[in-house]
N, C-alpha and C positions, 0 to 999 in steps of 0.2 A: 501574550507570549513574551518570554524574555531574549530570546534572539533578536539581534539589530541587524540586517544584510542588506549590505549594497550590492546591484548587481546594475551592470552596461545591457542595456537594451541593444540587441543585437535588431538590423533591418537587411531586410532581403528586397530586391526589386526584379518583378520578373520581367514579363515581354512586352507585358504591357505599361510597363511603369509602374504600376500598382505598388505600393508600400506597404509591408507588414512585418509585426514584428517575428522575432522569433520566440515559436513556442518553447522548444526545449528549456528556454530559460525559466518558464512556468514550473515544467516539470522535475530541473534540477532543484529551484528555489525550495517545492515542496517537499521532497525526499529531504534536502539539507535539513529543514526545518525541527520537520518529524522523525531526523535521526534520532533528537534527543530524547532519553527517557520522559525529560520533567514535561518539555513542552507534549510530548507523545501523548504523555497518560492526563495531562490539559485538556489536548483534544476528545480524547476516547471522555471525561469526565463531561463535557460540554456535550456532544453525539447521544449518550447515552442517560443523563440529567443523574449522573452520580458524582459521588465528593470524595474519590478515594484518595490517599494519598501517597501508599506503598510504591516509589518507583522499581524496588528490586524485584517487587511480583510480577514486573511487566517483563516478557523477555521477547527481543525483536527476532524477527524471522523471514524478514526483508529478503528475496529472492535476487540473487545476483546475475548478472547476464552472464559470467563468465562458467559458472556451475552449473546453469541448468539450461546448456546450448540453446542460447537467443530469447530465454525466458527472464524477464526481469518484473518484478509489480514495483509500486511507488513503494508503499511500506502495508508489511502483514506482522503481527503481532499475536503474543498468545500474553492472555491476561485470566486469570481465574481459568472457568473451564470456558471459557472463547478463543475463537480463533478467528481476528481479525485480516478484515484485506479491504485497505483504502486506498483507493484511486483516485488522482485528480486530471481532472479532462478539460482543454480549454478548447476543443472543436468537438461536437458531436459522434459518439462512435456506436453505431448499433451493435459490433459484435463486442460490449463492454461482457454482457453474460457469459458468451461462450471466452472470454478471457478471462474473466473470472474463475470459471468451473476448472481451466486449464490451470492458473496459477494454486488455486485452492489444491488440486491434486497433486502438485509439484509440494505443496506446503506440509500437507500430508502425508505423504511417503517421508519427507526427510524427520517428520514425526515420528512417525511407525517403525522408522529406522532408528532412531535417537532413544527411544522407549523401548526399545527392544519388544514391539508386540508381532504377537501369530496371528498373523490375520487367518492362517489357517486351522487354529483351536477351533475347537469345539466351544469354549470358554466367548464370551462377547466381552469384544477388544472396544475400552472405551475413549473417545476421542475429543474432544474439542467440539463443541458449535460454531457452526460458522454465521460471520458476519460479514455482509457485504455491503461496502459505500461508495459512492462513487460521486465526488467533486466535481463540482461543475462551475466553471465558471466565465463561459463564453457568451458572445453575444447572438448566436445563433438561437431559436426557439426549437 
């Protein structure tokens, strides 16, 4: 990656004294990261064992909290006919699927909308494949 970030580990101490850090900073870190095209289409190239190098084919689709009331993913992407959604997680979360299926459908509508398609044709309205990843990098098993 050609990004270099520094970031201040934030610590939180609860009732117990227990020390940890905070997450959010995981999660900003990698959104920052994966903002960029080059480093982006780096990643999707490593994930996927491909050598593309077109950054303008990639166009990002990152869901924002403030447009789609409290919905936000790390970063979703549309690259060829894919439709990416990568998550990074540093605690374990079983409803990572049904977040997923949620964001993908948020991803898609603003699709359908931006494409001007009839989901109501007769005609078969064609979309994107989806792909779902989801980072993990906690110490939980």
């Amino acid at each position: 990656m050609t990004n270099s970030v520094t970031i201040e580990k934030s610590f939180h101490s609860d009732t117990t004294g227990t020390v940890s850090t905070n997450m959010k900073h995981k999660d900003v870190l990698f959104r920052m990261i994966f903002s960029d095209k080059k480093d982006l289409l780096e990643l999707y190239n490593a994930v996927n064992d491909t050598d593309y190098q077109d950054m303008d084919a990639l166009t990002i689709t990152t869901l924002e909290d403030a447009l789609y009331m409290g919905y936000k993913n790390d970063i979703s992407f549309l690259f060829g006919e894919m439709l990416s959604l990568y998550e990074h997680q540093s605690t374990p979360n079983p409803n990572m699927p049904l977040r997923g299926l949620l964001y993908f459908a948020r991803n898609y509508q603003a699709y359908i909308d931006r494409n001007h398609l009839d989901i109501y044709s007769s005609v078969l309205q064609r979309i994107p494949l989806p792909q779902y990843i989801v980072f993990y990098n906690g110490t939980q098993v």
